[in-house]
N, C-alpha and C positions, 0 to 999 in steps of 0.2 A: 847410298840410299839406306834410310834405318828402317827395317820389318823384324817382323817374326815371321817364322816358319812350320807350320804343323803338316805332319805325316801321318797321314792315318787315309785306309780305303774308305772306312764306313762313319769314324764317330764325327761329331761337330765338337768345334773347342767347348761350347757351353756342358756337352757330356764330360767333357774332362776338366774344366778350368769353370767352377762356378760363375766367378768373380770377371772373367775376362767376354770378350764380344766375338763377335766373329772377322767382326772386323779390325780387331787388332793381329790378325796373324793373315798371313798368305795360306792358302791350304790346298797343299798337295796329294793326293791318290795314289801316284808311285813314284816308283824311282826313278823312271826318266823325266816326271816333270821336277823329283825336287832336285835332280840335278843340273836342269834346265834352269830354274826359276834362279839356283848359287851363280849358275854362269851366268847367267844376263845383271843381276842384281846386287853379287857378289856376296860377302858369309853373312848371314842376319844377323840380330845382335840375340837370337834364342831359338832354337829348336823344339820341337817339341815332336820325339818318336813313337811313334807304335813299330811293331814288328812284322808281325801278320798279316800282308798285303791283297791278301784273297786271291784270284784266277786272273791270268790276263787274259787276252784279246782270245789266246788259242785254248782256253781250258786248263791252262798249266799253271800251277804256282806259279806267280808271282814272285820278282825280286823282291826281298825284304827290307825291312826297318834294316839290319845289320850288316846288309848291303851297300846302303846309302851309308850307314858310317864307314867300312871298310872304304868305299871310293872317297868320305872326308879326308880322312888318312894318310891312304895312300897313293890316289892316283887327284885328288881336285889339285892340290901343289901351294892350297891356300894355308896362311896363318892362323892356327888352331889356338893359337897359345892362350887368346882371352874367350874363346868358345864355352856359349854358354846355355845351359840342355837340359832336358828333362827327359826320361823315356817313360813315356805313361801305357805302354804295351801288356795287357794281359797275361802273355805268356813270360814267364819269371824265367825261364833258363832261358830264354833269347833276352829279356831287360839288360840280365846280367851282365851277358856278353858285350851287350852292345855299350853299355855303362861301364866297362872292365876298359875295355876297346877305349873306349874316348877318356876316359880319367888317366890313364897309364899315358896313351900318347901325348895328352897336356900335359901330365907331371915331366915324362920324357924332354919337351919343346921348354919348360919353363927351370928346368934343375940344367938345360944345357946353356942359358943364355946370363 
């Protein structure tokens, strides 16, 4: 099944994506639903990250944007090699990371094959 996927607690894609709809993406609130929506749907053909996932259920921080890429990574088991992503997240030293994180493991997937 071909989707996009947006991460974000609070924005809508038109705050971040002029040009796109809302209904061009799936959109996700946290990490267990966007890890839920990969497993039933399998890898979208785009991401789109925020980092800063607000409080969950008990008042705690929330897993973040760079959560969800560490379990793309490391633990989904899926083919990164043509993953294809945007982090539109506020906070710049988490972007980074999470853009360091997923450009290095592509390069990694695609200089080994």
């Amino acid at each position: 099944m071909s989707y996009n996927l947006f991460l974000d607690d609070l924005r809508t894609v038109k705050m971040v994506y002029k040009d796109r709809e809302e209904s061009d993406f799936v959109i996700v609130r946290n990490v267990a639903d966007f890890k839920m929506t990969i497993l039933e749907k399998g890898l979208p053909d785009f991401i789109s990250f925020d980092n800063d996932l607000g409080l969950d259920e008990h008042g705690e921080l929330a897993e973040d944007g760079y959560a969800a890429a560490r379990w793309l990574v490391y633990e989904s088991g899926l083919d990164l090699g043509n993953l294809n992503y945007y982090v539109h997240s506020a906070n710049p030293v988490a972007a980074k990371q999470i853009e360091g994180l997923l450009k290095n493991y592509i390069q990694f997937l695609n200089s080994a094959t």
